[in-house]
N, C-alpha and C positions, 0 to 999 in steps of 0.2 A: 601431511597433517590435515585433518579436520579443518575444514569452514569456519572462523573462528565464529562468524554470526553467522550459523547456520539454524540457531533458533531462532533469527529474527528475516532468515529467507526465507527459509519454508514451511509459509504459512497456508492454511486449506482458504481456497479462494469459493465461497457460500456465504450470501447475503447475513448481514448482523441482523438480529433476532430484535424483536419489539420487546423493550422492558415488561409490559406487561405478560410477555409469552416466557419469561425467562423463569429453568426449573432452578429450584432450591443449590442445586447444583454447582447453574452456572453465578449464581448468586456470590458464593463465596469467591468468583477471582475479580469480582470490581475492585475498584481502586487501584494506589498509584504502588508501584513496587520497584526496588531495590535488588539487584544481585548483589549478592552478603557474600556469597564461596561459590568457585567456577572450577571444576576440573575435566580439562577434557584428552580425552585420551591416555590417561594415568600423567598427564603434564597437571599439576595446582598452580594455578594462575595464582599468584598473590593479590591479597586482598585490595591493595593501592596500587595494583597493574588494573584492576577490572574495569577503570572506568577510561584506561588508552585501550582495551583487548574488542570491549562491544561497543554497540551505538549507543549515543544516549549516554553513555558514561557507565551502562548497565540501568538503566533507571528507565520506565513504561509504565502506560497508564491502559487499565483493560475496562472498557464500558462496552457492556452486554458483551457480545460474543469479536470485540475487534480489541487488535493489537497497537497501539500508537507509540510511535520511538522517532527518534530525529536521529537520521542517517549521517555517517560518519564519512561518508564517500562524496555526495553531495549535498548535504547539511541541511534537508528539507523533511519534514512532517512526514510521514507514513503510515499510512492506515491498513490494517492486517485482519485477520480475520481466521478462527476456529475452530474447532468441535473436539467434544471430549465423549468419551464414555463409560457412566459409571457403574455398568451391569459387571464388568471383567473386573478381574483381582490379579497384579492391581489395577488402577484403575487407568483408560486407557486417554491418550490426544493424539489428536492425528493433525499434522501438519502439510502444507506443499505451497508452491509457487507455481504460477500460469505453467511454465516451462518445466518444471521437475516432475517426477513422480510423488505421489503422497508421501510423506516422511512420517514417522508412529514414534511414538513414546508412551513414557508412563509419568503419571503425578500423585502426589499425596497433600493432604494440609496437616501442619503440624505447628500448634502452638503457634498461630498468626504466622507462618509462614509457608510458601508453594514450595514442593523438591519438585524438580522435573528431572529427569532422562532421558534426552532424545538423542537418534539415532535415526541417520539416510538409507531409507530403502536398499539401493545400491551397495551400503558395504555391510548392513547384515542385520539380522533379525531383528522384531523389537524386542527390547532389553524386558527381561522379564524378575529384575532385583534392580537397585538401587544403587551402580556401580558405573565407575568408568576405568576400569582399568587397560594400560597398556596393552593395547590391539583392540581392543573391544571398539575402538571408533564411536563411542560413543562421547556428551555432552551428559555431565552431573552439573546441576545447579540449584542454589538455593537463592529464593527470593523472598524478602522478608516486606511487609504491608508499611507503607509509609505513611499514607492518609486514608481515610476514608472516600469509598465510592464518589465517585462525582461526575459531573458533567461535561467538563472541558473541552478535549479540543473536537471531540465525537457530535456535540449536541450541535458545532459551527456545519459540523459536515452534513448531517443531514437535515438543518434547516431549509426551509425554501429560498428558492434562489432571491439575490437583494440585489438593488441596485447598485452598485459600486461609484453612482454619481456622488461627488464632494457634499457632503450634509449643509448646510445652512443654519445658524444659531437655532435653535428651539426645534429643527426639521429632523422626524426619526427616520429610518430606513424601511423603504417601502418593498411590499413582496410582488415580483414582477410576475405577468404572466406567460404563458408561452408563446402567447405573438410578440410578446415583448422582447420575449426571448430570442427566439427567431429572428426579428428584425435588426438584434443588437448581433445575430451571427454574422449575419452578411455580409462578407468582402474578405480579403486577404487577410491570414494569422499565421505568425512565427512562436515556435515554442522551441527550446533546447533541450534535449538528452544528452545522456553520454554518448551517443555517435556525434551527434553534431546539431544541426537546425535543421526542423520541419516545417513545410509553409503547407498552409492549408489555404484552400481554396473552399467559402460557402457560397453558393450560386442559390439569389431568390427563387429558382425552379425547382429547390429542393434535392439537388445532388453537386456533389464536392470532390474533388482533387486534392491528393498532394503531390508535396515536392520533396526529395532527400538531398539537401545539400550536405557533400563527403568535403573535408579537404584533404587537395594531394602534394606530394611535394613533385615539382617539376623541375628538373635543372636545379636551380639554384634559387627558384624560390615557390613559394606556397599561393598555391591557387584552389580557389574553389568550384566544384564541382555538383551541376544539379542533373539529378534524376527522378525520373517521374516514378514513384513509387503506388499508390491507387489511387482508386479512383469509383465512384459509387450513388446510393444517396442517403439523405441524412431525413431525420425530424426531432422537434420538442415537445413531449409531454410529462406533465408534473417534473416540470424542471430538469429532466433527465434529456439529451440529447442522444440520437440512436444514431450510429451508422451502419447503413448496410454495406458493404464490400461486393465491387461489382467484377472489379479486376484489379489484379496486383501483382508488382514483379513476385512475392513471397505468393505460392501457388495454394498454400494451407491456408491463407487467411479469405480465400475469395469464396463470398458464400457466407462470411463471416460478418453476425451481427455484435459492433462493439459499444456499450454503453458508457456515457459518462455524464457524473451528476456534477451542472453546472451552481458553484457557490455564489459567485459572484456574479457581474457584466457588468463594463460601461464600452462608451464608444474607444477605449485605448486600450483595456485590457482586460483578460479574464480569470478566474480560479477557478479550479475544476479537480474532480476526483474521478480519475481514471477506473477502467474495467477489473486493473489490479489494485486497487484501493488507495493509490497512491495520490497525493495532494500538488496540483502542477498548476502552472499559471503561462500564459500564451497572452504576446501584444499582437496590436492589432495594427498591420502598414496603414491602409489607407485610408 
């Protein structure tokens, strides 16, 4: 069977466009939307299965060219991101994640609502009609406009970074800068994935370690496991923290420059949106 969110995994990983850069085009997918009818693989999802089937209950918000949905796996915000093309008939989206190949589809607007069609590189062409029938491996879905355009939780993400210190009666939130920034990196951070916990190491000399804590089971009971995973250096500009990758047990990442745009900082914790768009938060030990 199909990915059941495989339209909400493989998304094209290319910077969100400036409102004012945005063509007529991509104009019509703002706002918040609804999956209405899901068929995939010639299985019809039932209309009151759609919202246990996808994330988000099937429900997304599209500002400029990014995807936003709260994941059903670890229950946190995700930022996504597009491209469509409207020269082909019909007309074309192209989809991927860090790790997959591009995935392609097709879209139309009809009467306030998106049909989309997507289909994984890997199991076969892109879909060139408006179908999913059994074998096709394809994803048919309708989304229909619930509100108008708006600015939610996309305009939090690319605001300039804030202080995350506790407000004070009448005290708004100030926009820090990047010594500020920098200086509120410095020192030991833990953050969780689904492997497990990453400590990161920032050193005022401008380069950083981490650490991959595995757990294994031993005998008869559960113990944890650190290995040193890379190791590099770092900096802040316009709020965006770079790492360079200087060495790492993963041999494809070394060499590798990873961006992430810091939301928040105080001295205990952080928010940040990673190089895959995603919305993560890291305390801080010491």
């Amino acid at each position: 069977m199909i990915n059941r969110i495989v339209f909400f995994a493989f998304l094209v990983s290319v910077s969100p466009v400036m409102a004012q850069d945005q063509s007529p085009e991509l104009q019509q997918f703002q706002g918040h939307w609804q999956v209405e009818s899901l068929v995939e693989n010639g299985n019809v999802i039932p209309k009151a299965a759609i919202k246990d089937w996808l994330p988000s209950s099937g429900r997304l918000e599209i500002i400029e060219n990014a995807i936003i949905f709260k994941s059903h796996r670890d229950g946190k915000k995700h930022a996504k991101v597009f491209s469509v093309d409207d020269t082909t008939y019909p007309k074309s989206i192209k989809i991927s994640s860090p790790d997959e190949e591009s995935s392609t589809g097709i879209y139309r607007f009809n009467d306030g609502e998106l049909v989309l069609c997507i289909v994984h590189p890997d199991d076969a062409k892109k879909p060139e009609d408006f179908s999913a029938k059994t074998g096709s491996k394809r994803i048919l879905m309708v989304l229909k406009r619930t509100t108008s355009p708006g600015k939610g939780i996309l305009k939090t993400i690319k605001s300039r970074t804030v202080s995350a210190k506790p407000k004070q009666e009448g005290e708004t939130a100030r926009i820090l800068t990047d010594a500020e920034v920098s200086k509120r990196l410095v020192g030991d951070w833990r953050m969780k994935d689904s492997v497990g916990h990453l400590y990161i190491k920032f050193n005022a000399n401008g380069t950083f370690s981490t650490v991959r804590e595995y757990q294994q089971l031993r005998l008869f009971h559960k113990s944890f496991v650190q290995t040193p995973s890379s190791s590099g250096t770092w900096s802040v500009k316009n709020g965006t923290m770079t790492a360079h990758i200087l060495s790492s047990i993963r041999i494809e990442r070394v060499n590798q420059l990873l961006s992430f745009s810091i939301r928040s900082i105080s001295n205990r914790d952080m928010i940040f949106v990673d190089h895959w768009g995603r919305i993560e938060s890291a305390t801080k030990l010491d």
